[in-house]
BALOBA-1460 file (C-alpha; in Angstrom, 3 decimals):
// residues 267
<rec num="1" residu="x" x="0.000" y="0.000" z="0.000"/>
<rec num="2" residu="x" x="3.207" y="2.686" z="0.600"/>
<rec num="3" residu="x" x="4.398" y="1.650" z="-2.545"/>
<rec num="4" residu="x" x="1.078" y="2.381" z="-4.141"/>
<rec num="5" residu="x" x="0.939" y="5.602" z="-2.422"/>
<rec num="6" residu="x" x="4.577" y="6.946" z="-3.464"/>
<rec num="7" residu="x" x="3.609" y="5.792" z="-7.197"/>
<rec num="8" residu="x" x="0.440" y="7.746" z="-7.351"/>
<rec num="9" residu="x" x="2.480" y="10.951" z="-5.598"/>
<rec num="10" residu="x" x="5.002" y="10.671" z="-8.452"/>
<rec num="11" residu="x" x="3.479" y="9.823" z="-11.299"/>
<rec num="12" residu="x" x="2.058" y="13.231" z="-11.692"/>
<rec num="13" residu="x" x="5.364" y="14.629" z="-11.483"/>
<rec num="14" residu="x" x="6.744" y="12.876" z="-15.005"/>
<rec num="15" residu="x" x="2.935" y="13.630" z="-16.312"/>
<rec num="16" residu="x" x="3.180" y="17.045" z="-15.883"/>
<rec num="17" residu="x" x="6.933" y="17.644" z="-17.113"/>
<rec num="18" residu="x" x="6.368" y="15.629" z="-20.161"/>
<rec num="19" residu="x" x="3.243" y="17.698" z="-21.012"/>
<rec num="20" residu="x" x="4.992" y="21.198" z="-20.163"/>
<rec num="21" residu="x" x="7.824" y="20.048" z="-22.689"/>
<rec num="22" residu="x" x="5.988" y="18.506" z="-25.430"/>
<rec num="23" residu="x" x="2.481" y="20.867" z="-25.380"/>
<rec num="24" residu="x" x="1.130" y="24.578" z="-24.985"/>
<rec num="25" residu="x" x="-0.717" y="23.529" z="-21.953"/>
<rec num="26" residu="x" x="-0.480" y="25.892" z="-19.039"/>
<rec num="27" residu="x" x="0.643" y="25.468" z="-15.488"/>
<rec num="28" residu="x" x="-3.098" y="24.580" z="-14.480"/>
<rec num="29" residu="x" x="-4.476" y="22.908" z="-17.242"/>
<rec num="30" residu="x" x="-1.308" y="20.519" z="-17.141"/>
<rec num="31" residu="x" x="-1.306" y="20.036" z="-13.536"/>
<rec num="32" residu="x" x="-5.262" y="18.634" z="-13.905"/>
<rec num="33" residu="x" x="-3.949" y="16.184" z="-16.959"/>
<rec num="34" residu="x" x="-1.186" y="15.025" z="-14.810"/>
<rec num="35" residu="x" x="-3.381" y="14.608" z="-11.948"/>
<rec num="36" residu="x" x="-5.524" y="12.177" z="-13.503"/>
<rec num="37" residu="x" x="-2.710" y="9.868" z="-14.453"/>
<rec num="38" residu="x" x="-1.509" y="9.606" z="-11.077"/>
<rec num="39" residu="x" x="-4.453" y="8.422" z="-10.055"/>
<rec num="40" residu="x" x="-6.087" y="5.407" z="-11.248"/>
<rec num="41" residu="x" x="-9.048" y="3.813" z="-12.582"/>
<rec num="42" residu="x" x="-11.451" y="1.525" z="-10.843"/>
<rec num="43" residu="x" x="-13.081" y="0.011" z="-13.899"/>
<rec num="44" residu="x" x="-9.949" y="-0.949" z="-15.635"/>
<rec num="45" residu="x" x="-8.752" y="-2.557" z="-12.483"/>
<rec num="46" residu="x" x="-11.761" y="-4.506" z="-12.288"/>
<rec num="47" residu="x" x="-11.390" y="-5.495" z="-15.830"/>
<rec num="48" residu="x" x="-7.615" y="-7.143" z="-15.356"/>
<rec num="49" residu="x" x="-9.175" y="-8.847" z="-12.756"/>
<rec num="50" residu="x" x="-11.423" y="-10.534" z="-14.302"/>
<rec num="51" residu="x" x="-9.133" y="-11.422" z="-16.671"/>
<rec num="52" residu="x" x="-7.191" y="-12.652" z="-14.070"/>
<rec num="53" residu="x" x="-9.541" y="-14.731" z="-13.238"/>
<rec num="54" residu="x" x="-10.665" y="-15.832" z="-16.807"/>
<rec num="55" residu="x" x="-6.877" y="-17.036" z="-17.213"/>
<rec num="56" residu="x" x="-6.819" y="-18.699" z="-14.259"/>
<rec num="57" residu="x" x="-4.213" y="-16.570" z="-12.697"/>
<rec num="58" residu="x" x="-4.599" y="-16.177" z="-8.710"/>
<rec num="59" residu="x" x="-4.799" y="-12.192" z="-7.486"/>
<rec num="60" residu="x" x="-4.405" y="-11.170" z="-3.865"/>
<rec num="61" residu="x" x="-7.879" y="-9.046" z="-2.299"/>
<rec num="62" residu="x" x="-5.480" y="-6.718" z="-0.871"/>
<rec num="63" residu="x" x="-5.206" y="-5.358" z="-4.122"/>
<rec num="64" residu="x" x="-8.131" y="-4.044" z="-4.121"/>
<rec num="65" residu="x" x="-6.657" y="-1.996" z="-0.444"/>
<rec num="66" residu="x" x="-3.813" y="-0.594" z="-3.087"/>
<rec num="67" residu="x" x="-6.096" y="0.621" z="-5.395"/>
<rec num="68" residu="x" x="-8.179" y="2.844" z="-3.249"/>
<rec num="69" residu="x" x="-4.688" y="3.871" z="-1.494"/>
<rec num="70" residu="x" x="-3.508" y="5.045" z="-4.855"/>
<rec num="71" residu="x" x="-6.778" y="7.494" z="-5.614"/>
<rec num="72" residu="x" x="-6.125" y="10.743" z="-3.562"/>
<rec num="73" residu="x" x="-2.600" y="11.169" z="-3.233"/>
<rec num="74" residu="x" x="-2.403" y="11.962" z="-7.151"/>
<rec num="75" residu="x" x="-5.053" y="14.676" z="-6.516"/>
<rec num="76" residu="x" x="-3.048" y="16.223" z="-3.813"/>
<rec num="77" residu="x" x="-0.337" y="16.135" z="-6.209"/>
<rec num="78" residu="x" x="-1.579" y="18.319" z="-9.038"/>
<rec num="79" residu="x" x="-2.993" y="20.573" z="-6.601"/>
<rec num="80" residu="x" x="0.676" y="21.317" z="-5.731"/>
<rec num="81" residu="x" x="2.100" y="21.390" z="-9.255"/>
<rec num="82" residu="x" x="-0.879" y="23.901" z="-10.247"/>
<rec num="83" residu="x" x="0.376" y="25.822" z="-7.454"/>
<rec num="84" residu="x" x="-3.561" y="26.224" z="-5.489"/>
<rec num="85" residu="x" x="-2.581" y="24.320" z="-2.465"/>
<rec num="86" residu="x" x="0.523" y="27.043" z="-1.863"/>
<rec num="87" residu="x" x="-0.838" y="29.945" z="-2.968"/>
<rec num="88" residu="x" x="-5.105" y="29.850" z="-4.187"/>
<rec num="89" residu="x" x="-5.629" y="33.532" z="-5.025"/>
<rec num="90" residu="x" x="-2.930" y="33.701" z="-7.929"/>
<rec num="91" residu="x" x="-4.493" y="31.159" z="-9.695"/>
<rec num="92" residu="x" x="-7.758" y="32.511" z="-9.298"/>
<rec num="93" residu="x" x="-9.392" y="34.724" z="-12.695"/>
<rec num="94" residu="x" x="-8.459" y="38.709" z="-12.107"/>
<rec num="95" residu="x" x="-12.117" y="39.441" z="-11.530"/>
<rec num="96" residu="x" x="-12.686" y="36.970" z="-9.161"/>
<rec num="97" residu="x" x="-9.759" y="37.057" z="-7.020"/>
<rec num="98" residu="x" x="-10.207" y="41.223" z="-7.417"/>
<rec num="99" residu="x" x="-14.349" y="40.510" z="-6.057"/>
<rec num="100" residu="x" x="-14.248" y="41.614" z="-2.399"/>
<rec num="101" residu="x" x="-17.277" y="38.972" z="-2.033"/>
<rec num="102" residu="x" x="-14.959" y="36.444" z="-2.926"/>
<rec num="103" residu="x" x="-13.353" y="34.299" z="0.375"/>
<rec num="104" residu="x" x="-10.057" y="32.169" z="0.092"/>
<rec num="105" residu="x" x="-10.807" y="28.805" z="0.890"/>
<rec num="106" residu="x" x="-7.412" y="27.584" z="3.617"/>
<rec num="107" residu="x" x="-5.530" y="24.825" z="2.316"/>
<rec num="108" residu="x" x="-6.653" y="22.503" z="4.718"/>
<rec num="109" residu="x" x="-10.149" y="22.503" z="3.750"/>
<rec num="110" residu="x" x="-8.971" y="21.935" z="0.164"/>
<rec num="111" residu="x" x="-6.247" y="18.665" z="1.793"/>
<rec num="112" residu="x" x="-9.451" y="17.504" z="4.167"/>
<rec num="113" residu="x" x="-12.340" y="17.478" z="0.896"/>
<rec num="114" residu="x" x="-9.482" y="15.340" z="-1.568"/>
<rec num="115" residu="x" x="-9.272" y="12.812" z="1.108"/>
<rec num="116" residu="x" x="-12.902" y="12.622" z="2.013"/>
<rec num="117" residu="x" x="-13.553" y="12.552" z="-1.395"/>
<rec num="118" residu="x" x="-17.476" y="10.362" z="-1.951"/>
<rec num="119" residu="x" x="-15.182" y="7.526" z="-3.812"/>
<rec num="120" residu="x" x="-12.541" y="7.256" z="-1.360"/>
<rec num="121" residu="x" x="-14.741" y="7.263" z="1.469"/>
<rec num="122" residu="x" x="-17.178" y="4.664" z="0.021"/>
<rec num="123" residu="x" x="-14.058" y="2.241" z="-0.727"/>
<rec num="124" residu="x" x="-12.607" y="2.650" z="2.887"/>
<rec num="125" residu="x" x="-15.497" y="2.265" z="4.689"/>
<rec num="126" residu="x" x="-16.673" y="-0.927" z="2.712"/>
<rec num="127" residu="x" x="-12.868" y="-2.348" z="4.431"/>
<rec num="128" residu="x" x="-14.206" y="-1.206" z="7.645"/>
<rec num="129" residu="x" x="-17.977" y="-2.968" z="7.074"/>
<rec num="130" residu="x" x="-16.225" y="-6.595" z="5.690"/>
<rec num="131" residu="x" x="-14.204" y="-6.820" z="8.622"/>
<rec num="132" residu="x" x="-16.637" y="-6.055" z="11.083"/>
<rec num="133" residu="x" x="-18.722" y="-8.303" z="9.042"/>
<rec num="134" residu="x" x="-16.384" y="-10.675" z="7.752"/>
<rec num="135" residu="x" x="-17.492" y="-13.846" z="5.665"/>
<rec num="136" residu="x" x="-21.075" y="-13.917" z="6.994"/>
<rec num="137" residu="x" x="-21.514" y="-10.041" z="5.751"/>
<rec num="138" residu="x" x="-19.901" y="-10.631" z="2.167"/>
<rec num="139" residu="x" x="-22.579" y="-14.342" z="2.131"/>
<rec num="140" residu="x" x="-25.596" y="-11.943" z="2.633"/>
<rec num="141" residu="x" x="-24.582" y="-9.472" z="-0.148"/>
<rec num="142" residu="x" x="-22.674" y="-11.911" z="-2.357"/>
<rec num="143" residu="x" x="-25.654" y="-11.745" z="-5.380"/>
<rec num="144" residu="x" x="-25.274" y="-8.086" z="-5.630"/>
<rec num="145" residu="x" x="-21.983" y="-7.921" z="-5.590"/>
<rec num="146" residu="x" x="-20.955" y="-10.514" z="-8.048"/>
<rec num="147" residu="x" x="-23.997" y="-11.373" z="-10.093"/>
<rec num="148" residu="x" x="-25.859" y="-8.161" z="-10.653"/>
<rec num="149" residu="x" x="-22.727" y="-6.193" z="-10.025"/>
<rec num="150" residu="x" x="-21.659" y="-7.590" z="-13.253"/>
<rec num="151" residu="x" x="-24.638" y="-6.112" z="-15.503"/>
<rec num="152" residu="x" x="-24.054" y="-2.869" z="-14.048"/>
<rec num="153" residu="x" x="-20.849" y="-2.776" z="-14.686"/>
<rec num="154" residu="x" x="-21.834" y="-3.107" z="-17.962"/>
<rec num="155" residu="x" x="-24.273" y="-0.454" z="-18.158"/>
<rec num="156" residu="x" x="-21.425" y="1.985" z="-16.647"/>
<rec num="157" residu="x" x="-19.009" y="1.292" z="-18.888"/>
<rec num="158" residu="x" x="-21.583" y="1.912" z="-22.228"/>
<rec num="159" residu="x" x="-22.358" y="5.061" z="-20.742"/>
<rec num="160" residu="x" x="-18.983" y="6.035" z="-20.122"/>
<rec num="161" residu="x" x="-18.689" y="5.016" z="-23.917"/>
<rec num="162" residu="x" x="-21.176" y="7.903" z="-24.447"/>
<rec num="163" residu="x" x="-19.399" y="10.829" z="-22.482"/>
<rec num="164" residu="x" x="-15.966" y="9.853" z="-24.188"/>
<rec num="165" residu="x" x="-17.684" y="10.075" z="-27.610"/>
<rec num="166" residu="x" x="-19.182" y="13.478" z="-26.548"/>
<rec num="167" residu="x" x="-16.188" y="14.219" z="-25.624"/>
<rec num="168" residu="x" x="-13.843" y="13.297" z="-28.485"/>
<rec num="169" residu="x" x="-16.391" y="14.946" z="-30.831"/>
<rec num="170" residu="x" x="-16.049" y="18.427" z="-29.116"/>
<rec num="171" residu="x" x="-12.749" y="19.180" z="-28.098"/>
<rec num="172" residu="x" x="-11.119" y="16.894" z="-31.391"/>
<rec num="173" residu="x" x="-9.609" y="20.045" z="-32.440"/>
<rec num="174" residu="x" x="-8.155" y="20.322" z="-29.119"/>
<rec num="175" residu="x" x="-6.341" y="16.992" z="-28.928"/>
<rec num="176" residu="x" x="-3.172" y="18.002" z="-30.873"/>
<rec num="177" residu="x" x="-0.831" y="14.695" z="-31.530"/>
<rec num="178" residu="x" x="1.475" y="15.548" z="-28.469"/>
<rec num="179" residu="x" x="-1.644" y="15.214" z="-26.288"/>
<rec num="180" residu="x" x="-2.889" y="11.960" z="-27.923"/>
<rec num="181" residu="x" x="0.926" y="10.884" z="-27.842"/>
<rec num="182" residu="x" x="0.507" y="11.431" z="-23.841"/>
<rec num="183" residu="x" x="-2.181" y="9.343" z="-23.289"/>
<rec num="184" residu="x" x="-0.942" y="6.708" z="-24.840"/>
<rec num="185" residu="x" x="2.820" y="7.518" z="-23.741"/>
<rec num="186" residu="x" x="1.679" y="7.168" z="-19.629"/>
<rec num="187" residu="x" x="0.448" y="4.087" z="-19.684"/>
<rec num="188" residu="x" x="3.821" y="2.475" z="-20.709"/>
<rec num="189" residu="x" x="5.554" y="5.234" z="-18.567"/>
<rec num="190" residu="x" x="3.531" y="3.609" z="-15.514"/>
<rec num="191" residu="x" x="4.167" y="0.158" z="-15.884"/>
<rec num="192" residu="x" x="7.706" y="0.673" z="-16.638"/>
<rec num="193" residu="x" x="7.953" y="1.663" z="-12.929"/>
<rec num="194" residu="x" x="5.385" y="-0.480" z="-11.612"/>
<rec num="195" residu="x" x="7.599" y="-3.348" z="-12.840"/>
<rec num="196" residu="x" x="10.425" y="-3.195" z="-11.014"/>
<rec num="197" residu="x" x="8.846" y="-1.968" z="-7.823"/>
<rec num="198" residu="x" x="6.432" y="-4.865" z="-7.554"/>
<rec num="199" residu="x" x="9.310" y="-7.215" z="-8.152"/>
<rec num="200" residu="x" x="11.600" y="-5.747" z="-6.054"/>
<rec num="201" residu="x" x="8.045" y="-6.571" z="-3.608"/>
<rec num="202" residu="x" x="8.104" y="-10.445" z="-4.446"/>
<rec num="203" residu="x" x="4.928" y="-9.588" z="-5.563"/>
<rec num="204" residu="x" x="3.169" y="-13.125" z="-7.646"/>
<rec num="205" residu="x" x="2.229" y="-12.533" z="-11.451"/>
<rec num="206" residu="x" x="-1.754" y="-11.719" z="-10.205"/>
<rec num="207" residu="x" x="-0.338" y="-9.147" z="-7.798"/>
<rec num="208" residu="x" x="2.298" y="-7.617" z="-10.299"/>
<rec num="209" residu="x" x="-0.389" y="-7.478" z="-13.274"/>
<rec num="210" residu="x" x="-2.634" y="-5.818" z="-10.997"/>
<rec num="211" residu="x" x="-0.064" y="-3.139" z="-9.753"/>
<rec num="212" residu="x" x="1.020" y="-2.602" z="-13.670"/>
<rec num="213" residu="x" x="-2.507" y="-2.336" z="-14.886"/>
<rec num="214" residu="x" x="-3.185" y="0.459" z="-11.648"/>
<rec num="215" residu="x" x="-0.270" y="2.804" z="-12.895"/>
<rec num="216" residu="x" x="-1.207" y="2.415" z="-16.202"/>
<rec num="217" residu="x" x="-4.912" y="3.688" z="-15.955"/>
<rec num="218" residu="x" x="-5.727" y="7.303" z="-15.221"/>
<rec num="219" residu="x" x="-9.155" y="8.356" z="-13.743"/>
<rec num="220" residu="x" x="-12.474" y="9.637" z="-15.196"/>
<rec num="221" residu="x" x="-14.357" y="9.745" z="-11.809"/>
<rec num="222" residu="x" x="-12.782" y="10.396" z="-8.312"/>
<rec num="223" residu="x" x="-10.413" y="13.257" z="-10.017"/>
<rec num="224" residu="x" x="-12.607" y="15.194" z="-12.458"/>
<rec num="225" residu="x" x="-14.990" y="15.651" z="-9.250"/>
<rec num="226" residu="x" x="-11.981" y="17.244" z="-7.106"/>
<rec num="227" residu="x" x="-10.639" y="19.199" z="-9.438"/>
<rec num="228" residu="x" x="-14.076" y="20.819" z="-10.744"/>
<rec num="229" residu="x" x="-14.233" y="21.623" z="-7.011"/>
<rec num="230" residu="x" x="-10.571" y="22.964" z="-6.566"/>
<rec num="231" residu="x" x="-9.530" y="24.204" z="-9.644"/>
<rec num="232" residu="x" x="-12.434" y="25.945" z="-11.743"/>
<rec num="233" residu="x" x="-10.710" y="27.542" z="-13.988"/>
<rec num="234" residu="x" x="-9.105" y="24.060" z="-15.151"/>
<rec num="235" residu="x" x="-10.226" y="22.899" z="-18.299"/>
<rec num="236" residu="x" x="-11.492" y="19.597" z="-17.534"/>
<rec num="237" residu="x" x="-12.662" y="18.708" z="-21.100"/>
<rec num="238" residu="x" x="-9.281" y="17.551" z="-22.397"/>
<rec num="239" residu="x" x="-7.541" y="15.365" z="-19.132"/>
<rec num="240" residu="x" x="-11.312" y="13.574" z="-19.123"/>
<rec num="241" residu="x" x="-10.917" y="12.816" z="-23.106"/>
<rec num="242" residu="x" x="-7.970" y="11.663" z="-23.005"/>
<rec num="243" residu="x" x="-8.358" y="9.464" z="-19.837"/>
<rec num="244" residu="x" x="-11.503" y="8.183" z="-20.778"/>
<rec num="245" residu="x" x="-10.921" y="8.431" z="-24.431"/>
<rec num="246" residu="x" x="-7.515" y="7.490" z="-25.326"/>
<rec num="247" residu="x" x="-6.174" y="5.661" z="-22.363"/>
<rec num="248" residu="x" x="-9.179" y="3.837" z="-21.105"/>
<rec num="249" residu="x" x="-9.927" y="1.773" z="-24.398"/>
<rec num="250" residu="x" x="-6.056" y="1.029" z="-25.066"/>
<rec num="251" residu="x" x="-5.953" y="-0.325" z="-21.440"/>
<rec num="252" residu="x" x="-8.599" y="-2.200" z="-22.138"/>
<rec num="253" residu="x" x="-8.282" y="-3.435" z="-25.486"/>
<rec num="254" residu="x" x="-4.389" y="-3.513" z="-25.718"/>
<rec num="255" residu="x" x="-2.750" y="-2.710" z="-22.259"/>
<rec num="256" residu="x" x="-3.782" y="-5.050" z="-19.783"/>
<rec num="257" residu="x" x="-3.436" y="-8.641" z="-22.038"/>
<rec num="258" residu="x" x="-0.154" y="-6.872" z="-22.645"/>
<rec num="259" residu="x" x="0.274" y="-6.232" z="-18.658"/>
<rec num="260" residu="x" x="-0.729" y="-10.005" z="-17.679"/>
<rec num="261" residu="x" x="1.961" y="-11.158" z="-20.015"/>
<rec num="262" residu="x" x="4.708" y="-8.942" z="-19.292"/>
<rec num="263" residu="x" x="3.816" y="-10.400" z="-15.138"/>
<rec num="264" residu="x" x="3.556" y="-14.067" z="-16.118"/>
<rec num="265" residu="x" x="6.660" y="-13.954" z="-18.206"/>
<rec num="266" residu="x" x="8.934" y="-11.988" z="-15.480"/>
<rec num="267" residu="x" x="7.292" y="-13.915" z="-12.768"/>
């Protein structure tokens, strides 16, 4: 779970340096991008699970632990590089920061709402209900959360189809070829560390897919909803197409048979 938590802290850090070399983005605008590629992506983790599973390949549930570790620290991250958690009212619009009727929020309000973000608190506090439950809680609520859990996963994911077509169909002039290059360009970045940390772990091939496939994914949920919140004058529209656009299908369709193999074949 540390390790989880350093890689989410850090992965914003390449994000962000690689985008302020290679595109026009400003300071904010590529601090939000970066952001979202530190953090990670529920829905593609369950996916590599199940194909986990599907290949007969054992995962640890503690995984699942990591992966709600790894959400806020990224968001906490790109609040620094975009410079609102040191200083809010320069990055503020003239007229609003110049509005007497206009209060600065402190800094630890903004720290306190990423970590009690809706997502984060939902995942932790299902840990605290299974084991104060344990197996006789998980029996009672197994159909919903493996049978019909399954169908509306399904349902999620075709809308999510929808908003990253909406997406890709308004800001396409937007999404120059460095940008497109980036989305496609952090996935490999992540898993190139992820590698040799969870090895360096003992982690088993499950485990070490599982890690991989986390740093390779980038939000569309948990870090669009902070960041509309702390940074308004971000423009959200291009980090959510290209995390839910670019990087979401190649994970999906391309990264994460790619992942299993890579972990089977080093493991």
């Amino acid at each position: 779970m540390l390790a989880g938590i350093v890689l989410s802290a850090c992965l914003p850090l390449i994000s962000f340096t690689a985008l302020r070399a290679t595109t026009r983005l400003g300071q904010v605008d590529a601090a939000a991008v970066a952001a979202h590629y530190g953090s990670i992506s529920i829905v593609t983790f369950i996916a590599a699970r199940d194909a986990l599973a599907g290949l007969g390949e054992a995962a640890s549930g503690h995984m699942v632990a990591v992966a709600a570790a790894m959400e806020a620290p990224a968001i906490l991250t790109g609040l620094i590089l975009a410079g609102r958690v040191a200083s809010q009212a320069t990055l503020q619009p003239a007229a609003l920061s110049a509005a007497p009727s206009a209060p600065s929020r402190p800094n630890g309000d903004l720290v306190r709402e990423c970590l009690t973000n809706g997502s984060i608190m939902l995942l932790l506090g299902s840990f605290v209900i299974g084991w104060m439950t344990g197996e006789r809680g998980m029996s009672s609520v197994e159909p919903f959360v493996s049978d019909i859990f399954r169908g509306m996963l399904c349902l999620f994911l075709l809308d999510m189809g929808l908003t990253a077509g909406r997406g890709l169909v308004k800001s396409w002039r937007q999404l120059r070829p460095s940008l497109l290059a980036h989305g496609l360009m952090m996935p490999a970045v992540g898993t190139g560390i992820a590698l040799p940390v969870g090895l360096g772990l003992g982690l088993l091939a499950g485990d070490l897919a599982l890690l991989m496939t986390l740093c390779a994914s980038a939000s569309y949920i948990a870090v669009p909803a902070a960041l509309r919140m702390a940074l308004p004058q971000a423009q959200l529209t291009t980090p959510l197409t290209l995390s839910l656009g670019v990087t979401f299908p190649f994970n999906l369709l391309v990264g994460i048979p790619i992942y299993i193999a890579i972990a089977q074949a080093v493991t």
